[in-house]
N, C-alpha and C positions, 0 to 999 in steps of 0.2 A: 504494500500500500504506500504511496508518494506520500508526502508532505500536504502537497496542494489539496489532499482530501480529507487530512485531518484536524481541518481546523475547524472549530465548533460553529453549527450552524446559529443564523440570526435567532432561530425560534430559541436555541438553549440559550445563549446568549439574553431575551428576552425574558425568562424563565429566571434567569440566575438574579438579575440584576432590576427585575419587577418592573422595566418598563417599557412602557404599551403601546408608544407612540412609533409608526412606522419609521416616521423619519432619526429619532433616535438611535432606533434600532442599529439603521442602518450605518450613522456615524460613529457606531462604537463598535459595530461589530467587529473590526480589526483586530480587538482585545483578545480576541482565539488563539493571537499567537502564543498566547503561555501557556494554552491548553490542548495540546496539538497528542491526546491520548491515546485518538486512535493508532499513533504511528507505531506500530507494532511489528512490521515488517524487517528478520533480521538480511543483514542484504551482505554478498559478498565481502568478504574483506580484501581490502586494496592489495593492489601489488606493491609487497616490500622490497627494496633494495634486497639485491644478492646476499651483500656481504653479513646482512643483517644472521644471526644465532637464532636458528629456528627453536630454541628453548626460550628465551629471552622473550623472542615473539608471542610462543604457544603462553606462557607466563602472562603477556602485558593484556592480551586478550581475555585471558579469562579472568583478571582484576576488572581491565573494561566492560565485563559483558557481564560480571555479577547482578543477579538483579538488585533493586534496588526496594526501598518500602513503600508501600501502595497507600494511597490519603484517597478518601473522596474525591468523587469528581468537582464538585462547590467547591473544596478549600479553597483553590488560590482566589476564591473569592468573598471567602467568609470572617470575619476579626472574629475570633473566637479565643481572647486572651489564654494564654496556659497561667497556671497560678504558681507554677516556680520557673522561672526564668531559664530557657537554656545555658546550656555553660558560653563561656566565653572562647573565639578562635580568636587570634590576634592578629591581624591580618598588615605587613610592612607597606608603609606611605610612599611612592615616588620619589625617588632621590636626584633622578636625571632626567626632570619634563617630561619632552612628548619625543615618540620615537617615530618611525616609520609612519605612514599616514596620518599625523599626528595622536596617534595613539600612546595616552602616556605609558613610560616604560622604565626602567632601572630598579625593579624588583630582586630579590637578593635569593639565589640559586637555593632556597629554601621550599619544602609545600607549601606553607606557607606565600609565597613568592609567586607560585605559579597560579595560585588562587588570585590573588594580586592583579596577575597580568589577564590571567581569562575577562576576571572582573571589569578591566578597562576595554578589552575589545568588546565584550558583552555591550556596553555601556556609550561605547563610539558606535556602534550600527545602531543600537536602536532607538538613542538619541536623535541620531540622524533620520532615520526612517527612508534613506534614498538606498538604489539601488545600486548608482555608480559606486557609492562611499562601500559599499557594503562588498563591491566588487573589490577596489582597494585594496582594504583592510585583511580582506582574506588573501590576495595576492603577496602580502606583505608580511605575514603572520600566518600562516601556513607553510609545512614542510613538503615535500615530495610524498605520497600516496596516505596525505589526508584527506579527510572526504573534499571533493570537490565544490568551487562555486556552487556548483547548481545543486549539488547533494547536500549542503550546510544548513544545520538547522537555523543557524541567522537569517538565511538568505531565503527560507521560506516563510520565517517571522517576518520579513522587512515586503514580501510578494504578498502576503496573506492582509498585510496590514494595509497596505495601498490597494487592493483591489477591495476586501470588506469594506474599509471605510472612506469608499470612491474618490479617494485623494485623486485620482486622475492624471497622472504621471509615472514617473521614475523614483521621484520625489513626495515627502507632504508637504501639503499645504503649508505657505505660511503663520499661515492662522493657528497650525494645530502642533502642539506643544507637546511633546512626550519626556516624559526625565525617570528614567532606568537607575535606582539607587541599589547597590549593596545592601542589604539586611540580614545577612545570616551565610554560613560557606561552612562545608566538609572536607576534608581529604578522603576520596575515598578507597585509595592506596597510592601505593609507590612502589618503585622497582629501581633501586639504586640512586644518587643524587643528581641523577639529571631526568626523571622520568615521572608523571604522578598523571593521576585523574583528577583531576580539581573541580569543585563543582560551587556553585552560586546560586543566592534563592535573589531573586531582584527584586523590590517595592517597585512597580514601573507603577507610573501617573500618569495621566491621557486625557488631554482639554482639547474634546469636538466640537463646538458650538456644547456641548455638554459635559461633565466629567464622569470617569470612571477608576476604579483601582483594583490591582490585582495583587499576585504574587508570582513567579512565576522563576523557577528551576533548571536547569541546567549543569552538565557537564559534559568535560569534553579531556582528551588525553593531550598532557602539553611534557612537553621536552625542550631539556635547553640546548640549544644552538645558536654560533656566532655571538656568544657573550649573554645570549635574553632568552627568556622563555616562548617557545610557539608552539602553535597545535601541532602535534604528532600523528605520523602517520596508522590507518587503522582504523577501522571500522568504529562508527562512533560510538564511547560507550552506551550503554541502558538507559531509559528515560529517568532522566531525575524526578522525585516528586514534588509538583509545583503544589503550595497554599500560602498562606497569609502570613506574613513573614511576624513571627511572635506568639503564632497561634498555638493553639492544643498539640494541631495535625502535624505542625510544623517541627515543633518539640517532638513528638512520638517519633517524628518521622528521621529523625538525629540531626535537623540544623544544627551547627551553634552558632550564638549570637555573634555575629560580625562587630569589631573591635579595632580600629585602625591603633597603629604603635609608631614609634620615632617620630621625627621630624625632619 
């Protein structure tokens, strides 16, 4: 099953979020991109480099491909406070601006670090909401046999969102505002100090002529090369569980509370 068919229909969309007005509807329905559950389809894994240790690989794969814990379908749309606070992850502040497509970068060869860096590409596409930017960023942050442009779960959040919410370009609207914040991040393994699965739950916020909020999940396997952290090549890991970053689900679900450190 693609991407482009798993994004939540307007009527759920309508159901979630209790409202009834067509036109509404249909300027938020973009918001499917953090809900994208049906995507269940495990697909080929890429073709790795020769030289690469077919143990190493069989290894990084089955850390990738673990499943992950299952939340309602509503969480990432539900404040459903937990009443003890997740733990804290600590997550290192930029030391060296912005990198490559102006993606900030200079994260420190830690999990931690790589959580870091997914978090700012995370945060440059869907801020942006354009397609070129989104082409970029993965040209410039991506290794040799990660998922591709058009295979990137960014890149069908940034298609899903322009066409739900009939932005009418490449690009959104000017008008319409989106800001993708950090709330919560896991390590969900590693495999030696340049290797990990890093994963992000995002506060994203979305002003259509109406507002809406969600939650919404992710990971992705990142490796460090040429001095910075980038996506790895490899079948993308297992669907993250997207909910309401603070919530019950989110807590059960093993966030920890996102925690920025240094200066």
């Amino acid at each position: 099953m693609s991407t482009r068919n798993a994004v939540w229909s307007r009527q759920r969309l309508a159901l979630v979020l209790g409202i009834g007005a067509v036109v509404a509807i249909t300027m938020i329905a973009g918001l499917g991109i953090a809900l994208v559950q049906a995507f269940t389809a495990i697909k080929d894994v890429p073709e790795i480099p020769a030289q690469a240790n077919s143990a190493v690989i069989d290894r990084r794969d089955q850390i990738a491909a673990e499943p992950m814990a299952t939340v309602p379908q509503d969480a990432g749309f539900t404040p459903d406070p937990a009443l003890t606070p997740a733990a804290l992850i600590e997550i290192p502040v930029t030391l060296n601006g912005r990198g490559p497509t102006g993606v900030p970068t200079g994260f420190p060869q830690t999990p931690e670090g790589a959580v870091a860096q997914l978090a700012a590409i995370e945060q440059t596409v869907l801020e942006s909401m354009s397609l070129p930017v989104t082409h970029e960023v993965h040209g410039a942050w991506t290794l040799p046999g990660a998922p591709s442009y058009d295979e990137w779960e960014m890149t069908a959040n940034v298609q899903a969102f322009l066409r739900s919410g009939h932005q009418g370009g490449q690009s959104k609207d000017s008008t319409t505002v989106v800001t993708a914040t950090p709330a919560m991040a896991m390590v969900k393994g590693t495999d030696g100090p340049d290797w990990v699965v890093a994963c992000v739950l995002l506060d994203i916020q979305v002003s259509i002529r109406t507002e809406a909020r969600m939650g919404y999940g992710h990971c992705s396997r990142m490796q460090w090369a040429e001095a910075r952290w980038q996506i790895a090549p490899g079948v993308a890991p297992a669907k993250a569980p997207s909910a309401w970053p603070g919530s019950v689900a989110a807590v059960d679900a093993g966030w920890l509370t996102w925690q920025e450190v240094g200066s």
